[in-house]
C-alpha positions as CSV (number, residue, x, y, z in Angstrom):
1,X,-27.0,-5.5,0.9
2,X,-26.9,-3.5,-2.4
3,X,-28.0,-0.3,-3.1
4,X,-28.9,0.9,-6.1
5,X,-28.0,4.2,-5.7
6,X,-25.0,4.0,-7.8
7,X,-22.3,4.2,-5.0
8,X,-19.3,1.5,-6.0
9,X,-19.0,-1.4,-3.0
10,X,-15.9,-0.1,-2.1
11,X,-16.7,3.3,-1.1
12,X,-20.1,1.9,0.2
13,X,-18.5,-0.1,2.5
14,X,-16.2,2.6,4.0
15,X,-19.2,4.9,4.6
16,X,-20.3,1.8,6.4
17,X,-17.3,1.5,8.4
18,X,-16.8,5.0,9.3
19,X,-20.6,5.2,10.3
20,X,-19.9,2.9,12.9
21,X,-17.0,4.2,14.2
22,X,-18.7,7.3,14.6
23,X,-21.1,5.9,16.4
24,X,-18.1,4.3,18.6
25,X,-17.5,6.2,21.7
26,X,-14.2,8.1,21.4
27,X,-12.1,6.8,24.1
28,X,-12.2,3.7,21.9
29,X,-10.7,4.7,19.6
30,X,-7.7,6.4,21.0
C-alpha cells in the first residue's frame, strides 16, 4: 500500500513494524 503522504517506504515500513510490535504484548518481546 502506498501513501501519498510523502513518507519514504523505508521509514513507512518501520512505523509499520514498530506499530505492531507495540501492539505485541510485552512478555513477547523480552
Amino acid at each position: 500500500m502506498r501513501h501519498s503522504i510523502g513518507i519514504p517506504d523505508d521509514l513507512n515500513n518501520e512505523l509499520t513494524i514498530i506499530a505492531k510490535l507495540e501492539e505485541m504484548p510485552k512478555s513477547k518481546l523480552i
